[in-house]
Structures are given as structure tokens and as C-alpha cells.
N, C-alpha and C positions, 0 to 999 in steps of 0.2 A: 200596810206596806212598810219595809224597814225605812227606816231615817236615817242609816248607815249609806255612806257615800259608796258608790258604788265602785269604786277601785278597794274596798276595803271588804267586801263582797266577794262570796265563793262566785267563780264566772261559772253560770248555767248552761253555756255551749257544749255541747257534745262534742268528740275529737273530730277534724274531718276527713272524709274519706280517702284515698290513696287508690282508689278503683278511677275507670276509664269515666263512668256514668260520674261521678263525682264532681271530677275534676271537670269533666263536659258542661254540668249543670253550674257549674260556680263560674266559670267561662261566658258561658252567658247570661249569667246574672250580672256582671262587671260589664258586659258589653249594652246589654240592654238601660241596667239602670241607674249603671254610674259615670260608662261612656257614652250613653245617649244614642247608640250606634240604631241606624235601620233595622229590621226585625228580617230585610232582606238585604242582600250583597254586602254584609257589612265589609267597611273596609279593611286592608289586611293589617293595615297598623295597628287597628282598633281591634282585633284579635289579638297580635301581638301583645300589646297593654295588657286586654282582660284577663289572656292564660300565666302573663308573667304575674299578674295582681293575685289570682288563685294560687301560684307555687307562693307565691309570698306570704299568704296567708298561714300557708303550711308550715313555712320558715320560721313564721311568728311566733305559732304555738312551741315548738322546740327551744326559740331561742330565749322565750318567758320560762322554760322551765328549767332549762343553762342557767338563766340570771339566780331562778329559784335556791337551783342548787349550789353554785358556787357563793351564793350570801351565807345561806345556812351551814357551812364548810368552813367559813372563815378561812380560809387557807390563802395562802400567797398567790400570788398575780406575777405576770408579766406585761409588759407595753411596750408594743413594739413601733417605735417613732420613725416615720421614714416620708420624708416628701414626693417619695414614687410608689404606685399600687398601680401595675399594670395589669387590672383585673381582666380584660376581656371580656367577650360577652358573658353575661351570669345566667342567662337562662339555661344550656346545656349543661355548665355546672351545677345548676340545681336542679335536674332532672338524672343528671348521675347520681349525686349522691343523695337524693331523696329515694331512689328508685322507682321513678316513677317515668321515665323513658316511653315505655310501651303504651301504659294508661294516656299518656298526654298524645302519642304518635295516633292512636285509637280513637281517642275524643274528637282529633282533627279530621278524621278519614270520617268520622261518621258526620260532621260539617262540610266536606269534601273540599276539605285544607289539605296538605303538605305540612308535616312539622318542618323539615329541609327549609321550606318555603318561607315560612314563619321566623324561625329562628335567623335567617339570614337579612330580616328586617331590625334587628339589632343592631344598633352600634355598638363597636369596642370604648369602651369608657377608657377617656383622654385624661389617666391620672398618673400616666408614666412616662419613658419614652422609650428606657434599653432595659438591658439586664439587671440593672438594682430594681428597677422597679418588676420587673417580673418575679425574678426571687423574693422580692415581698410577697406580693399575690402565691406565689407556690407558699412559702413559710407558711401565711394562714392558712390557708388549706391544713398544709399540715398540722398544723395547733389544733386544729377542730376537729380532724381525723384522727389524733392521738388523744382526745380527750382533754388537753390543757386550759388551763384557764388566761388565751392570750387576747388582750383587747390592742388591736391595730391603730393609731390616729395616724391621720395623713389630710392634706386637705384637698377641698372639695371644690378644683379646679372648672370653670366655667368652658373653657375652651381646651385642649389640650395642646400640648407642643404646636401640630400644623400638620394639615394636611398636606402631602406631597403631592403634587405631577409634575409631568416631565414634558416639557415644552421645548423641542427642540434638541433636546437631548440635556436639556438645562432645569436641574431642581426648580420648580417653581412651589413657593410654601401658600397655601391657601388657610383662611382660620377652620380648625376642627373643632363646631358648636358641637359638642357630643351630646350637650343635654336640649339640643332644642325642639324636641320634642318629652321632654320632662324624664326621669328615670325611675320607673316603676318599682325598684329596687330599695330604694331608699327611704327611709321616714325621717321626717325634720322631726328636731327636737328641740322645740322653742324655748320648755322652762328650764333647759341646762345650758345657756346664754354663758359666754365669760366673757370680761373687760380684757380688754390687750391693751398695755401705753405702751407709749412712745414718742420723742421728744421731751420736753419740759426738764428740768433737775432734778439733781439731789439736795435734800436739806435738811439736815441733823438735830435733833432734838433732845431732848431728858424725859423718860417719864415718871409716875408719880414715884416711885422708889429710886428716884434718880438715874437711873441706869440709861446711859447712850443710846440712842437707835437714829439709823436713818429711816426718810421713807422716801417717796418718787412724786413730785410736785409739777403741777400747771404740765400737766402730759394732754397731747391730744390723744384719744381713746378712739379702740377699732373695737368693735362689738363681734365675736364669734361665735356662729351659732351652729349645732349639729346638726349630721345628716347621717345615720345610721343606716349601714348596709350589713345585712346579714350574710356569715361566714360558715357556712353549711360545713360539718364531716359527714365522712364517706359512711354512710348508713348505721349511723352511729347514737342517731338522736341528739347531739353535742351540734349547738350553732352558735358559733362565736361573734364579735362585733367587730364594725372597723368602722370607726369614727371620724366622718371627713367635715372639714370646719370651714363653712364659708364666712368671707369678710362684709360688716355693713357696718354702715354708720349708724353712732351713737344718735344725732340729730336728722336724719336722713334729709329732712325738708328745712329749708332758711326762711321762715314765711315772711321777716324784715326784709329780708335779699330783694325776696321777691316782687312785694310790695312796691319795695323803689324801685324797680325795673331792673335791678343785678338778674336779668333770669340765672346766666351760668353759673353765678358765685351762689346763687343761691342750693344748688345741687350740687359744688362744689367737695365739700365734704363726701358726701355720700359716693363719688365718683371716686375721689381721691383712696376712700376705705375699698370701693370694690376690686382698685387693681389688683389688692393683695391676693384674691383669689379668683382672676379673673381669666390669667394663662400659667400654662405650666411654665417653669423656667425661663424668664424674661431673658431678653440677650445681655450679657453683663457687660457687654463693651462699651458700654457708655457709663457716667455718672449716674444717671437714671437709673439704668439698670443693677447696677453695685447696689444700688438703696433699695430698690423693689426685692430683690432677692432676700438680699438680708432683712426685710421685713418682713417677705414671708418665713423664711428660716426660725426667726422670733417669736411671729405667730403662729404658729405650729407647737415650738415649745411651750409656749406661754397656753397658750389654751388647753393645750393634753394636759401637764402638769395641774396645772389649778381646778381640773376635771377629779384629777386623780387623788389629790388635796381635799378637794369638800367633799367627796367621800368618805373621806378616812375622818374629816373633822364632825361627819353628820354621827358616826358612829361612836366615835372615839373622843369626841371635842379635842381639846389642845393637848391631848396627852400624845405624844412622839414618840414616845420610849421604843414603840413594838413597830412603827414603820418600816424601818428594813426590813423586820425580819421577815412581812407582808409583802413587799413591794421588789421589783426590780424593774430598769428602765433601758431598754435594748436601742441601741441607738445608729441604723442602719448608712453607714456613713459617716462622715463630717457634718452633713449639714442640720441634722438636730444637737449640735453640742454645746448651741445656747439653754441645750438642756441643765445642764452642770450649774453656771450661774445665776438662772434664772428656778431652780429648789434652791439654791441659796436664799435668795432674795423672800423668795416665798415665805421661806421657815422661820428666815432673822427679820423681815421687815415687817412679814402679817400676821406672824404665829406667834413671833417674841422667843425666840429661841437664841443665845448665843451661837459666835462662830464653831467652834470646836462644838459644839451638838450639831449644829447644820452640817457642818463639813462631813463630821463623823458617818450623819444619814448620807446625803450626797451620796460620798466617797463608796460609801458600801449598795447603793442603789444604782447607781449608774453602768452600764455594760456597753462597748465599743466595737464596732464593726466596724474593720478598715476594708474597701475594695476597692483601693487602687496604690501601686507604687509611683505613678504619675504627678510629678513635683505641680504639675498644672490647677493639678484635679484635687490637691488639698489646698482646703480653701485658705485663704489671706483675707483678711478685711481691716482696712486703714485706722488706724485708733480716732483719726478725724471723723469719723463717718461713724464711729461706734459710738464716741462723745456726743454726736451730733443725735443721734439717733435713738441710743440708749444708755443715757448718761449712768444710768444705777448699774447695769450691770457692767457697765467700762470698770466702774471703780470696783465691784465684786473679784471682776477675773483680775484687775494689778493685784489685789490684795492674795487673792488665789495664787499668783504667780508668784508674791514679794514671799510670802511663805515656804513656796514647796522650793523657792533659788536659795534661801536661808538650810534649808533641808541639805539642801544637794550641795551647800558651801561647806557644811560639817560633816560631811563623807568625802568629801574632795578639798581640802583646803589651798585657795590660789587656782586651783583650777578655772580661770575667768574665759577659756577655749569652751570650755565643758556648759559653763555656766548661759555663753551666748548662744550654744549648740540647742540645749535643752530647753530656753526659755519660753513660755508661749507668748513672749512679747518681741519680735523680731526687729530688729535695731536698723537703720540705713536713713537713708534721705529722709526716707518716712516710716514710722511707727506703723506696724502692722501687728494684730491678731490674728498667731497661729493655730485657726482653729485646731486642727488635728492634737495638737501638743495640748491643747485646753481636752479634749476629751480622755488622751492619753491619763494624764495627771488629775482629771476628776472620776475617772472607773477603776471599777474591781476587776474589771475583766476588758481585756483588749485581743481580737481575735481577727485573723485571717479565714484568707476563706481557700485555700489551696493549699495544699502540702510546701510548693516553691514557693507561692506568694508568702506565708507565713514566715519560713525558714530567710528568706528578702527581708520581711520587716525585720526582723531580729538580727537580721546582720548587719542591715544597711541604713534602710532609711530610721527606724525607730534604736539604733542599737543602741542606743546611751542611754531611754528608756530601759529597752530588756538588761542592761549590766544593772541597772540600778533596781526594778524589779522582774525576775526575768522568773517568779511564779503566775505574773499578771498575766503572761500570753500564752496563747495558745488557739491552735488550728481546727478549724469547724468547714470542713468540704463541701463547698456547696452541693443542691440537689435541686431535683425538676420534680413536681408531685405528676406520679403516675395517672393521675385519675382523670387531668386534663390532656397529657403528651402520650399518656397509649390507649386509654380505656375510649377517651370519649377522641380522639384525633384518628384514633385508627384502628375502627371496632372492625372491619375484617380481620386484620391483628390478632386482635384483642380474641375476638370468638375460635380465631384456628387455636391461639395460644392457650386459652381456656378448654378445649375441647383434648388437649393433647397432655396437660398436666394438670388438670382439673382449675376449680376456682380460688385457689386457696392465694396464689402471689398477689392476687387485687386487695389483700390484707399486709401483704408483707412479699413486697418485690424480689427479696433475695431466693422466693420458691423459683425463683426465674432459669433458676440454674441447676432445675429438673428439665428445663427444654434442650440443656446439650446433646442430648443420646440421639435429639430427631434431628442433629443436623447432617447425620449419618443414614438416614431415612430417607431414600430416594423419593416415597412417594409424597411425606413431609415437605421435603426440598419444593416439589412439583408445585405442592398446594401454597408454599411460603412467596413461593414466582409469582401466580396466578393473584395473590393476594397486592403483592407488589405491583403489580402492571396494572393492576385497577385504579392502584393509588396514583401510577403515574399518567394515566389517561385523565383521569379528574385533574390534577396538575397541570396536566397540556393544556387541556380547554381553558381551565382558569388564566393561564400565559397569555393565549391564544386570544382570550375576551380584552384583556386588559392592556396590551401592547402591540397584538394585529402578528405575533409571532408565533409561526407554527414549527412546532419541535416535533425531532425526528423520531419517530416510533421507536421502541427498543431501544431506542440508544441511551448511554449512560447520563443517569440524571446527578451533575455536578453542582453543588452547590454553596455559594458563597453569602450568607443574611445575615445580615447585624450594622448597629450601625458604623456609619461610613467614618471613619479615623486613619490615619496612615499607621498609627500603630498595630490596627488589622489587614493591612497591608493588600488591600483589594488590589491594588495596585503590581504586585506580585503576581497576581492572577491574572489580571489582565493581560502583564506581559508575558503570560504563557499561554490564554488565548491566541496572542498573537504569535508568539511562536509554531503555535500547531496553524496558524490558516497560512504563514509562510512556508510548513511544510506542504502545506495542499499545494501550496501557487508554485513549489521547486520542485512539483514532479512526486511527491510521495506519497500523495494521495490512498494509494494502496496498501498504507503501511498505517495510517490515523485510524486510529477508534472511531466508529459514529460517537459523539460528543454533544448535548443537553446544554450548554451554562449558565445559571441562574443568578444574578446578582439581585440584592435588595437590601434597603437600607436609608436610613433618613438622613442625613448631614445638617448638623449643628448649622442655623441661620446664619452667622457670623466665622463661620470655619471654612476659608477661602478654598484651601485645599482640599477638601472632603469635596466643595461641591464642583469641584474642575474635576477630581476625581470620575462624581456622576457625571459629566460630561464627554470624559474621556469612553469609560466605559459605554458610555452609549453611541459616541462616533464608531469605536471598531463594531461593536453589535451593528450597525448602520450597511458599514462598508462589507462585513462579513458577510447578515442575512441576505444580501442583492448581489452575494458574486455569484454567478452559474457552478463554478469553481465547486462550491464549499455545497450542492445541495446534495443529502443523504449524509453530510459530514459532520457539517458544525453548524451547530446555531446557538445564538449567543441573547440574551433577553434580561433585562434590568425593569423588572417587575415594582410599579410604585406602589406607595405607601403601605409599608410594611407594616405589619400590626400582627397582633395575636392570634386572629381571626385567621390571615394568610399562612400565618406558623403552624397554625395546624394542620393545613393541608401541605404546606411542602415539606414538612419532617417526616408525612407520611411516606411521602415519594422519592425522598433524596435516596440517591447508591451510594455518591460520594460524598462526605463532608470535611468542605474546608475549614481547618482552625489553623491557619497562616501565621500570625500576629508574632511579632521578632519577642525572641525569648527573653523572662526576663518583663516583658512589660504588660500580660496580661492579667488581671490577680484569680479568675476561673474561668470562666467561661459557663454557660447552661446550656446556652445552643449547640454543643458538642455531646451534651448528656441528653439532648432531645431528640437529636439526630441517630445517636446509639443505640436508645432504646426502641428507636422505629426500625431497628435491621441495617442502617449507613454506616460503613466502613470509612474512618477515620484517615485524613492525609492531615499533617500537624507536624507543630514543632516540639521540643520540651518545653512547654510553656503551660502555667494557669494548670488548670485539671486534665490537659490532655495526658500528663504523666500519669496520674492516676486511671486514666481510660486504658492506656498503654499497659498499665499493671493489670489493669483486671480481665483485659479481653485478651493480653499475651501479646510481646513484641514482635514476633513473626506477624499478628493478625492489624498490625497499624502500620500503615504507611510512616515512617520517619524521614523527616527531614530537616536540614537546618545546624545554625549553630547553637550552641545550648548556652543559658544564661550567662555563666563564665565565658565561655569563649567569645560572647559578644561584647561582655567587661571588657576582657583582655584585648581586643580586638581597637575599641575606643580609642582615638588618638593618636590611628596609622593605619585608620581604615582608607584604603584608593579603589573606589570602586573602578577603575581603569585598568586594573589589573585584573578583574573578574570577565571585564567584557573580549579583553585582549586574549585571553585563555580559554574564553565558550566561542567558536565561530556563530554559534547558535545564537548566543546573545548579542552578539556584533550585527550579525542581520538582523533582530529584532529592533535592537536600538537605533540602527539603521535606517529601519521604516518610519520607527519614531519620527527620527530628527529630520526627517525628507519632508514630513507633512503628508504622509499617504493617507493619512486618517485624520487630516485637517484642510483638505485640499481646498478648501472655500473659506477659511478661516486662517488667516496666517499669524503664525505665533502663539494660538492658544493654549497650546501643550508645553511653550517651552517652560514654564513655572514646572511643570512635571518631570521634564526635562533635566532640568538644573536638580530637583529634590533627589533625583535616585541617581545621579552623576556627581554630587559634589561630596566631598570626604568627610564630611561634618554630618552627613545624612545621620538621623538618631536611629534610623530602622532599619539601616543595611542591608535592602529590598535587592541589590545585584548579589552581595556577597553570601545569597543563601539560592539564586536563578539556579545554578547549574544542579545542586542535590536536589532541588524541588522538582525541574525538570525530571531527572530521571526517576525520581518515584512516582510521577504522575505516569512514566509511561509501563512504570513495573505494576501500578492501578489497572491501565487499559488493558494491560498483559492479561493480570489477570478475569477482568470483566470477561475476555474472550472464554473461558471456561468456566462456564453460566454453572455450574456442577460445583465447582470450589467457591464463586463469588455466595452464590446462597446459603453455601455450607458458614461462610464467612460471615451474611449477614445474620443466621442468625445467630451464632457465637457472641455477635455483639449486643443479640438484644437478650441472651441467655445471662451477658456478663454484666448487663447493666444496674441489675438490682440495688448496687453500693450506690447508685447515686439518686434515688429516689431522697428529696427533700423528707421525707420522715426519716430514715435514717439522720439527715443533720439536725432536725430539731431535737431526737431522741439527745443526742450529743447536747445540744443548746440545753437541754431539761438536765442531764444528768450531771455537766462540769459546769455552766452556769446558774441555770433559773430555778433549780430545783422545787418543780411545781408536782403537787400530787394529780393524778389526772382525773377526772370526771367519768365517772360511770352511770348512767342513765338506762331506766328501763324505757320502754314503749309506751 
């Protein structure tokens, strides 16, 4: 027998099978002998586990022979850093793109399972909450569909955001254990362990050639360890990684603690390390919270990074030279931009690299994803808390900042406006780090994610940036990956669509715009309805299960999902629901559209007005669904806990899709490109990507409404929503019922905060001064719904015209103006 360790061993396994019988037999060999299950009525969880353990098995082999080839390539990488991955369930993703759908639907039927059944025993993995984190999850997709060599880190969140329900018509947040029943998905990876510090000092030294260095002393230390989930392409053989890092203590057990009777101090540590990965985004309104975030923000960096580091050191030892030209670091937000000082510290404190070599890699490895113009939403963190917390790299970013403000003092001499404008060190009562400015000034590349958002940063909020490098920016449109929002979310879709212009757009979305000619095809049309109405019948029922609300057959399915913000101005909506049930209650009954409305959406724990918001909306749902009034008319439904899982069944269903959100403050939007490519007809503002929707589908085919980004500039600082109400009779009755209390009748006063928000001149969202255009295009919407003959022609123009927004188109862009990575090609 050899004496060769066995990892260094040709593996004697044969490939495995990809047949029904295969996959059947390794199903229940997982069930039988590693989940221990009965030989009879196994239970359905214990299915679930065993078939998800079989695709993984399959995943495995692909993703060792990914590893294989991108070592042997040597070629450059990307890393894409992001504290959200709103993956979704992974079993339907990896039965898409493994192609094995039928084999595993097969294997179960001959067990006399349900795949349906099965798969809806999944939970959504609680590693995100909105659109950043979705647009990660679609990115890898597409990394791994295009063949790239993208490894994702993110961390490996115990709990997720929160569970939603609605108690009373009132957000109540319950904790979302996603993993409490373990994730079959995943493999720990114990020997790739990093140290994380934090706390302790800095303290400077000489070494033996005299040369200066700092290093990071008396730190208490978080131990991060991997959990590798595999990142499937679309039938590609290419399975990429995403690396989520749980937190533990270096000491887990105090057994002096113990001894003496400290039981709690004695676990103290260990509890203290686990917060860091214990929920998704702590609420930062407290002190507590300010410090949890920003440790996880740090841990996140600090563990990808030094991941990414003894790679290159395993291969390479301390030689630097050829790093950049290997490596780029995608940093999806603000909140990894402890990425920038903390490869400093890396390079100059454990490599032994001078400033000016560190900076130089840095600078040229780092790439910036802005998505948000919201002064809110880029982060601040107090120089007390950073000193306090992460004394090395406080000193990193001054010395980062005392440099690039010397830079910009000898292109602007005396300019000390400029100087406090640009700085990442924000001056007042209290010293703050601007994060955003610290990424801006440590990347090579700083990119929007929407044509307006973009052309915003460079004029406004970033513009002293772009004067000063204004080759650094540039615009990357977001995108939704096809494979989850049409293939697998809405396979009647998907097979009429396939059947009409063959298979070829499931490779490249833009054949999508071979399906124009059938939307001139009466009998096309017919079959595009019938597909429709199926989706919206599974939509009723799911309403129906989870709210006790039955929705009107045929009627228009309106839809409003995302999260709850006044900047998406649910609120807008609402007061147009209520406009249409006062036209029911004034006699006009005859003249309303039958009318579907769907709300959903999570609100931030600590974001008062988002969740008065859910409340508000669920009082009129309340008093609507119970008038005699309103039935065959309206019905009105605020669907909880919104997740990825629900998204996919109501982008199948939507007719309408609301993108409301005052112009000017959305930076894209994806649930306007998921909704598109499902056949929904767009009501929107100029705002985020709906411009671009607008472009591609033709302004005749989108509802427009609204004031557009300038005019709501202009508008700032003599906005009187008083004059809006006084000039719509319409909105005067609406407001009217408002302020009556007709939809708080047992509740006095708890609308007026809502009240006050879209009544007073200071309002930032202008929610009256865009009622009256909204109104009337919602009813030019109804208009047309009544001529079912144009509405289908309509919807499928939109899903004919959606192909520009398939996330592989963005990554293509991300690969060709940033990360220029060559892509992987794999045989079978």
C-alpha cells in the first residue's frame, strides 16, 4: 500500500452520475447512513438534508476541479467583499444549473415525494436583507456563469435580520435561526482559521537593519473560521466559492472562571466573540450597536484579506512585486472599506513592506461600489470608537488622509473649503471617519450602479473626487441573473419562451428580443395570458394562506415589495389606494378597475417611520377588505416577511410594478428588472434604473410619472405641499379621511407622525408634489389593463426588452473596465 498521504493521491472515485437512479441511490444512502433516518416514512426534512447532500456532492467535484484550474492558470482573481449575500434557497439553484431538475423531480416521484414539497422545506439563508445583498447573490451567479475566477467573502450570520409578522397591523420582529437546523450547503473549513484583533495598541519599533515599523500589541483576538458554499454556473462546470466567516473565541472556555464560581465570566469571551457573527446588522442606535457593526465591518476585512495574503505568501513568500497585477478587491458598498487600511497594515506591519509599496498595491487593488446617494447611508464612525477599537488602523487612515490632503493642497493652494470637503477625517464637535472618502481615495476604481446614480455622484455628492480624478469613475448598471428571476421563478415563462425562440437567450438574455414579433401573435398573446393567470392564481393562494386575504380574480395584480423607507415612498401608494376606495365610497364605482394591491417589505427595527408606515398600510387594507363597498373592486394585502423565496413567486404574477421612490434618491433598483423580465409593465419615476427600463422597453410602454431629479433639486426650499392639496380636490378628500381618523377610528392620533411627514415643507420626498401625475397615470395603467389585447402585447415587449439587464451583462462590464480576469473554460 502507498505511504503517500492520501490528499496527495490520484482520487479513485468515479464521476457521479447526473441520471434519476443516481441521484435516487445517493439520496438514500445520506438518508439511511449518515442521517440515520427509518428505512420507512422517513421524515421530509431528512429527505431534504439527504438530496441537498447528493447535489452537493456533485457541486464538490466541479468546484475541486474550478480550484484545479484556476491554480494551474495562475491568472488574476477577484474578491468580491460584501456583508450581504441574499442567496435564497440553494437547492433550486443548483438543480438549475447542474441540470438536473428532472433527475431529482424523478428520483422523488419514484419515493412518492414532491420536489415542490421538498424544496419548500428550505429556508432562505438570513445573510442579507434588501437589494445589496441580492445583487451580490445574482453577481456570483454570474461570476460562475461567465466562467471568472470570483471568490465572494461575506460572513456567516447566525441568525438573520428578523423574522417579520404582523400583529395587529404592527411589524412585530421575531429572531430568524436560519441555520437551526444546520446547512447542508456548506463545509467548515477549520485549517484556514484567521486571528482578527482588536483593541490593545500601537507600539513602534526598530528592526535588525534599523528600519522603523509599527506593530498592533495586548489586542484581544476573535478567531474566524470558514464555511464554504459552493457557487454553481449555469451548466458550465465552473463552481465558484463564497466564503462566510464565523466568529469564536480564541480561549472559548475560562476553566479558572469556572473553578471559582464566575460561571458567566467564565464563557464570557466566547459570547462576547460570538456577537460578531451572531445577527445580521445589529441596530446601531445605541453605542453598543456603533461598536458591534464596526467589528463586524473589520472582521470581514480582516479575515478575507489575510485569507487572500497567505495564499499568495504560500506561493510566492514575501515577494510583492506581482500582487496587483494578480489580485483585485471589489468592495460592494462602504461597509468593507476597512478593507484599504487594513492591506496596509498587512503589507507594512507583517510583510515588511514600506508605505509607498503598500499604498502603491492598495491603491491599484482596491475597486468601489457606491449604492447609495443617501448622506444617512454612508457610513461615519467616531475617531473615539475607531481609537478605542482599532487603534492601528486609526493611525493608518490619518496618515492615509495627512497624504492624499498634502496631494490635493499642491493642486489647490489655500483651498482649506476644498480641503475640509474632501477630507476622510470630518471635523465638528466630534472627529468622524468618512468612510466612503477612505474608499473613494484608496481605489482604482469607484463605480455607480445606474446611469443617474452615477452622473449624481460626479456632480454632487463625490464631485471634488471626480474634478480631481474623474478617469477613476464610472457606471456599471445593475442586473438580476436570469437563471433565478425567469428560468427557475417562472418556468411556464420560461418553456412558452423557449418554445417560441428556441434555447439560445438561457445563454445570453439579449436573444430575448427575438420574442418581439409574437407580441403581434394573437395566438402567442392567448398563451402568454393563460401562463400569466396561473402565476397569479399561485399568488392568490399564497396571499390568501398568509394574511386570510382573498384577491379578486382577474383583477390587476399591483405591486409594491422592497424594503419599507419613505424614500420608496409606499406611502404614495397608499394614498392612492385610498383615493381609488373614496372613489368607490363617492359613487364611482363603475368607473374603478378591479384592483389586487400588494405590499411587502421589512422595516429597519429602529426606523420609526417605516414601521408606522406598516401599520398605516395595514389599517386601510383592514377597513377596505371589510367594506361591502369595495368587493369585486379592491383588495388591498401586506404580505409578511418578505424574502427571496416570496420574490419569486410574485414577480411571476405582478401586471403592475411600482418603482415610486422620489427622484434622484434611488441609486438602481433590481426589483424593477425582475418584475420586467416576468412581463410587468412599469409605473415609475426618473429615478435609479427605471430610466434605463424606460429606454429599453420605449417611453410610450412605461407609465411616467413624477418630478425628475432636478426639478426636485429645484423644487428644495419652497416646497408647500399645501398648494398641491389645494389644487387636487382629489387629494383634499384623501387627506381629508386621513386627518378624520377614518382609518384610525379606535386609535387616536396614530397617523398624525404620517400626517405631519407629507404635510410639512421640509418633507425630503415630496410624496404630495408628485399625487396628482401619479394619480393620473395609474388611471392611464387601468385604462389600459381594460384592453387585455394591448396589455399582453405590452407585457411581453417588457420581457422581450429586458435582456440589458441580466447581471451577466454587468459583470461582463465589471470584467472588461475593471477586473480584467480571463475566464475559465472547463470540459466535462
Amino acid at each position: 500500500m502507498s505511504s503517500q498521504p492520501l490528499s496527495k493521491t490520484a482520487c479513485p472515485l468515479p464521476p457521479l452520475g447526473m441520471d434519476a437512479l443516481s441521484l435516487r441511490m445517493d439520496t438514500c444512502h445520506y438518508l439511511l447512513r449518515t442521517l440515520g433516518a427509518e428505512e420507512t416514512a422517513e421524515p421530509a426534512n431528512s429527505v431534504y438534508t439527504a438530496l441537498a447532500m447528493s447535489l452537493r456532492d456533485r457541486l464538490v467535484e466541479r468546484w475541486k476541479n474550478t480550484q484545479k484550474k484556476v491554480a494551474a492558470e495562475s491568472g488574476r482573481r477577484t474578491f468580491y467583499l460584501s456583508l450581504e449575500f441574499l442567496l435564497g434557497r440553494a437547492m433550486g439553484n443548483a438543480l438549475l444549473n447542474l441540470g438536473l431538475e428532472d433527475a431529482a423531480r424523478e428520483a422523488l416521484t419514484r419515493e412518492h415525494r414532491e420536489l415542490v414539497d421538498i424544496m419548500e422545506l428550505e429556508p432562505d439563508a438570513g445573510l442579507g436583507n434588501g437589494g445589496l445583498g441580492r445583487l451580490a447573490a445574482c453577481f456570483l451567479d454570474s461570476c460562475a456563469s461567465l466562467g471568472l475566477p470570483v471568490t465572494g467573502y461575506g460572513i456567516r450570520y447566525s441568525y438573520g435580520m428578523f423574522r417579520q409578522e404582523i400583529r395587529g397591523g404592527e411589524q412585530v420582529e421575531e429572531p430568524d435561526h436560519w441555520l437551526r437546523n444546520g446547512c447542508p450547503w456548506e463545509l467548515k473549513r477549520p485549517e484556514r482559521v484567521r486571528r482578527v484583533h482588536f483593541f490593545g495598541r500601537s507600539d513602534g519599533y526598530h528592526d535588525a537593519q534599523g528600519r522603523f515599523h509599527q506593530r498592533w500589541v495586548d489586542t484581544h483576538d476573535v478567531l474566524a473560521v470558514p464555511y464554504d458554499i459552493p457557487i454553481p454556473g449555469y451548466r458550465n462546470e465552473v463552481v465558484n466559492t463564497l466564503r462566510l466567516w464565523r466568529a469564536t473565541a480564541t480561549d472559548i472556555f475560562d476553566l479558572g472562571e469556572f473553578n471559582a464560581g464566575a460561571y458567566p465570566e467564565a464563557v464570557a469571551a466566547k459570547n462576547n466573540a460570538e456577537h460578531i457573527s451572531m445577527v445580521l446588522y445589529p441596530n446601531d442606535s445605541s453605542e453598543n450597536g456603533k461598536e458591534l457593526r464596526l467589528r463586524q465591518q473589520y472582521f470581514l476585512a480582516s479575515a478575507s484579506l489575510q485569507d487572500v495574503v497567505a495564499d499568495w505568501v504560500a506561493i510566492h513568500g514575501e515577494d510583492f512585486r506581482n500582487f496587483a497585477k494578480h489580485h483585485c478587491f471589489q468592495l460592494n458598498d462602504t461597509h468593507p472599506s476597512c478593507a484599504v487600511p487594513e492591506l496596509m497594515r498587512l503589507l507594512m506591519d507583517e510583510h515588511g513592506l514600506n508605505w509607498e509599496e503598500a499604498w502603491d498595491i492598495t491603491s491599484h487593488t482596491m475597486a468601489y461600489t457606491n449604492h447609495t446617494l443617501l448622506p444617512e447611508a454612508l457610513e461615519r464612525w467616531s475617531v473615539r470608537l475607531f481609537r478605542q477599537l482599532l487603534p492601528r488602523l486609526l493611525e493608518i487612515i490619518m496618515e492615509i488622509n495627512a497624504r492624499f490632503l498634502q496631494e490635493v493642497a499642491w493642486r489647490a493652494p489655500g483651498n482649506t473649503g476644498l480641503l475640509q470637503r474632501l477630507s476622510i477625517i470630518e471635523e465638528g464637535d466630534e472627529q468622524m471617519v468618512r468612510m466612503a472618502h477612505l474608499a473613494v481615495v484608496g481605489s482604482f476604481s469607484v463605480n455607480g450602479v445606474a446611469a443617474l446614480h452615477t452622473r449624481l455622484l460626479c456632480e454632487d455628492l463625490f464631485a471634488d473626487f471626480h474634478h480631481l480624478w474623474p478617469k477613476k469613475f464610472n457606471n456599471k448598471t445593475n442586473g438580476v441573473t436570469p437563471r433565478r428571476w425567469l428560468q427557475w421563478a417562472n418556468p411556464g415563462l420560461r418553456d412558452l419562451v423557449t418554445e417560441r425562440i428556441g434555447p439560445d437567450w438561457k445563454h445570453d438574455l439579449e436573444r430575448l428580443r427575438d420574442l418581439e414579433p409574437a407580441a403581434d401573435d394573437a395566438k402567442f398573446r392567448k398563451r402568454w395570458a393563460e401562463v400569466r393567470r396561473a402565476n397569479k392564481e399561485r399568488l392568490a393562494a399564497l396571499v390568501h394562506q398568509h394574511t386570510g386575504v382573498t384577491f379578486i380574480r382577474d383583477a390587476l395584480v399591483d405591486v409594491q415589495v422592497k424594503r419599507i423607507h419613505e424614500y420608496k415612498r409606499q406611502l404614495l401608494n397608499a394614498l392612492h389606494v385610498i383615493h381609488l376606495y373614496d372613489r368607490i365610497k363617492r359613487g364611482e364605482a363603475n368607473q374603478v378597475t378591479p384592483r389586487n394591491v400588494l405590499f411587502a417589505g421589512k422595516a429597519a427595527p429602529g426606523y420609526f417611520m417605516a414601521k408606522r408606515t406598516i401599520k398605516f398600510i395595514n389599517n386601510i387594507a383592514n377597513v377596505i377588505n371589510h367594506d361591502p363597498d369595495t368587493e369585486g373592486l379592491l383588495r388591498v394585502s401586506f404580505l409578511p416577511d418578505y424574502r427571496v423565496s416570496l420574490m419569486e413567486q410574485i414577480c411571476a404574477a405582478t401586471d403592475l410594478s411600482e418603482q415610486i421612490s422620489t427622484a434622484g434618491k434611488e441609486a438602481s433598483g433590481t426589483g424593477n428588472m425582475k418584475f420586467m423580465m416576468n412581463g410587468a409593465l412599469t409605473i415609475g419615476t426618473l429615478d435609479g434604473a427605471n430610466i434605463e427600463i424606460r429606454d429599453a422597453v420605449g417611453a410610450e410602454h412605461f407609465f411616467l410619472f413624477g418630478l425628475n431629479a432636478e426639478e426636485v433639486s429645484q423644487l428644495r426650499g419652497h416646497y408647500n405641499p399645501e398648494l398641491y392639496i389645494q389644487a387636487d380636490h382629489d387629494l383634499a378628500r384623501v387627506m381629508d379621511l386621513l386627518q378624520s381618523g377614518y382609518f384610525n377610528a379606535f386609535e387616536p392620533g396614530i397617523f398624525d407622525p404620517i400626517v405631519h411627514a407629507v404635510t410639512h415643507p421640509h418633507d425630503p420626498w415630496m410624496v404630495l408634489a408628485d399625487f396628482t401625475s401619479y394619480k393620473i397615470k395609474q388611471r392611464e395603467a387601468a385604462d389600459v389593463w381594460h384592453d387585455q389585447t394591448e396589455w399582453q402585447r405590452l407585457s411581453i415587449l417588457n420581457t422581450a426588452a429586458s435582456g440589458i439587464f441580466s447581471s451577466d451583462r454587468t459583470i461582463a462590464q465589471y470584467n472588461t473596465d475593471i477586473w480584467h480576469l480571463t475566464p475559465l473554460v472547463m470540459t466535462p
